[in-house]
N, C-alpha and C positions, 0 to 999 in steps of 0.2 A: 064669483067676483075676485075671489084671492089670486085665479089664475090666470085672471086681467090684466090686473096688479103688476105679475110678475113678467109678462110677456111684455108692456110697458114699458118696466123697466129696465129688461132687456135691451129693446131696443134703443132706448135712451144711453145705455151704456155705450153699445157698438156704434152710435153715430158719434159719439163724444171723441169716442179711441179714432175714428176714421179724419173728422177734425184736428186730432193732437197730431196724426200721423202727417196729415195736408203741410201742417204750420212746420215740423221737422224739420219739412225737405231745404229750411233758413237755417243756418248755425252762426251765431255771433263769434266772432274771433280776435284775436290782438294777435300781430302780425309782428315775431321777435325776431326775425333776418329775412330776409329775401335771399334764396341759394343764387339762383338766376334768372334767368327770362320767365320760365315759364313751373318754376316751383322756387313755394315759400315754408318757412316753420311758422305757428303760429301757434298760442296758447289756446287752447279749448277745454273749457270745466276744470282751469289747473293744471291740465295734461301736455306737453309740447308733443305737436300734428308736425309730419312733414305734408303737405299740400302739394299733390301739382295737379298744374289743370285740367282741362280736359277739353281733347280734340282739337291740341294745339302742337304745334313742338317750335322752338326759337334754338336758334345756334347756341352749337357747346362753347360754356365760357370754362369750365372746372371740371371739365371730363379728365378722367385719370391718364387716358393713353392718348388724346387727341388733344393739338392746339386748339388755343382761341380761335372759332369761327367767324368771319365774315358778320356784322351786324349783332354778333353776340353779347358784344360790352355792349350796344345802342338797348338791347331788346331789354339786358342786366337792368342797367340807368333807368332807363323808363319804368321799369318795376320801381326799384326800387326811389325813384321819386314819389312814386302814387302811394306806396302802402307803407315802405317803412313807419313802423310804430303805431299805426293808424287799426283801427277798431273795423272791421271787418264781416262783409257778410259770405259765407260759402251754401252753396245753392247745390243739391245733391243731386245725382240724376238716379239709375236703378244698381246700378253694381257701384257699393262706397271706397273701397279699396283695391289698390291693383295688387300684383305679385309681390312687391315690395313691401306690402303693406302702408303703402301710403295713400291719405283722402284724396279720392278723386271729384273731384268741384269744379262749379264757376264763380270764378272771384268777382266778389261785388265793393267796389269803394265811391262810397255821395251816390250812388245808387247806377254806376257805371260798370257795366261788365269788364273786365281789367283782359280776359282772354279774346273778345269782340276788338278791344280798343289794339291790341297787340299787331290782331290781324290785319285793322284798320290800315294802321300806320305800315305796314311790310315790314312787322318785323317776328313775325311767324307763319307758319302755314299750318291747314287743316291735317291733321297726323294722328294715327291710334285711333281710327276709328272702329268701333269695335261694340256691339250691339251687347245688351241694351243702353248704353249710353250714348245713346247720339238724336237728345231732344233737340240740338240746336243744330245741327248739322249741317242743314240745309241753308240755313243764316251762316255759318260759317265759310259755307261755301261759296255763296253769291258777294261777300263781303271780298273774298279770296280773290274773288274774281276778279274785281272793282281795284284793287291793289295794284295784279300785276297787270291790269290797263293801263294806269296808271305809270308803272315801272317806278316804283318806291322801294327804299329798299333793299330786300331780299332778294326783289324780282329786279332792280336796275342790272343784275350779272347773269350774261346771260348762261341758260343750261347750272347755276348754282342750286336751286330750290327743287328739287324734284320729288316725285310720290313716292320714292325711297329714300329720303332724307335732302342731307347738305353736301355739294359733292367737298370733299375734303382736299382741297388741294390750294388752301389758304396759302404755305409755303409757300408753292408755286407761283401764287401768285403776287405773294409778296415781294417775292424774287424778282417778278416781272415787272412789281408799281418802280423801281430803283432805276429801271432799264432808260438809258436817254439815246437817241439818237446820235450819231456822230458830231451834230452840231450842237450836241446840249440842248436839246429842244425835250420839253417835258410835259406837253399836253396831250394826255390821253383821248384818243376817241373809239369808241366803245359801241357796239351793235346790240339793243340786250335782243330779250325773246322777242319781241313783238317785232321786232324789223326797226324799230326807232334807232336812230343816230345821237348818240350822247357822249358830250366830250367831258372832262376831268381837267382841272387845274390844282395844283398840288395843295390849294386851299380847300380843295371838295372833300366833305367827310368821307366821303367813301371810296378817295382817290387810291388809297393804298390798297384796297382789295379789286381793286380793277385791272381785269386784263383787256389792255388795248390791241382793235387792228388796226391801228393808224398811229403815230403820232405828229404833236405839230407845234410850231415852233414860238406860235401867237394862235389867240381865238380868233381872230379875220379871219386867219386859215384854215378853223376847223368851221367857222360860219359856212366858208366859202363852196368848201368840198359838201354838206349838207347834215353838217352834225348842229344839235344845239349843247345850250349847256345843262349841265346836272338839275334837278330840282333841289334846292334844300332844303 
């Protein structure tokens, strides 16, 4: 009987631990800066976590050797709308830390995945993908998809967003949004990836990081030729 008992009990132990382990994979947080797009610090058990997420990557805003990127303040903003100060869920997958030592998660705020919602918008791509962490990936991906269908974004410039990063040639193209034609004509039009025709007026967010092959001197004239205008 005693050795009933004890076998019982056992297993009573090991399902309880398998359970605590289940509920783990949530970690409640308070969300004390947002660095940028796609990592935040947050407080956990008293401790400040640097967080970034995972299987995502958004444009350098605070890289040491590299300017502000293309969409990089947009992807910053947007963070930091959703989570500044806000109480926070991190959702683990199997490897918790990278090289840096910081929590690798999926940020949850009102019960919203904040890495989904990034991608959503175009203002990340699928990046570091890197086993065993890649429960969601496949949602990552088809979300990716749907984006630069869309040409939102990251994806509205064409050849910028690639599966080796962001091509770095913001200067350049900064250089180029200033450029006016001989007659002062300053409407961008813009070919991205998909073969779509999209023109820029110096009101479009994202008219400064836009490299034009046309410009035009009124939107009649980029109507005309077969471009439309920005989404915003």
């Amino acid at each position: 009987m005693k050795k009933w008992i004890l076998v019982i009990a056992v297993l009573f132990i090991t399902v309880g631990c398998e359970l605590d382990q289940g509920k783990s994979n949530f970690i409640p947080a308070e969300v004390t800066k947002v660095v940028d797009g796609d990592t935040v610090k947050v407080m956990v058990n008293g401790q400040e976590e640097t967080v970034r997420m995972l299987l995502i990557d958004t444009p350098e805003t605070v890289h040491p050797t590299k300017p502000v990127q293309p969409y990089g303040s947009e992807a910053s903003h947007f963070v930091k709308e959703m989570l500044n100060g806000q109480t926070i869920q991190l959702e683990m997958d199997i490897g918790e830390r990278d090289k840096y030592g910081r929590l690798l998660a999926y940020v949850y705020v009102n019960d919203q995945m904040v890495n989904k919602l990034l991608l959503k918008k175009g203002l990340a791509r699928v990046a570091y993908v890197f086993e065993p962490n890649t429960k969601y990936v496949d949602d990552f991906y088809e979300i990716q998809k749907q984006a630069r269908q869309q040409a939102i974004g990251i994806w509205s410039m064409e050849n910028y967003a690639t599966d080796q990063g962001f091509n770095d040639e913001s200067d350049k193209l900064q250089q180029s949004s200033n450029t006016k034609n001989g007659n002062g004509c300053s409407i961008k039009g813009n070919i991205n990836s998909n073969g779509e025709k999209i023109y820029h007026t110096e009101e479009s967010s994202s008219y400064h990081v836009t490299k034009p092959e046309e410009i035009f001197c009124t939107e009649e004239e980029a109507v005309a030729a077969g471009y439309r205008a920005v989404k915003r």
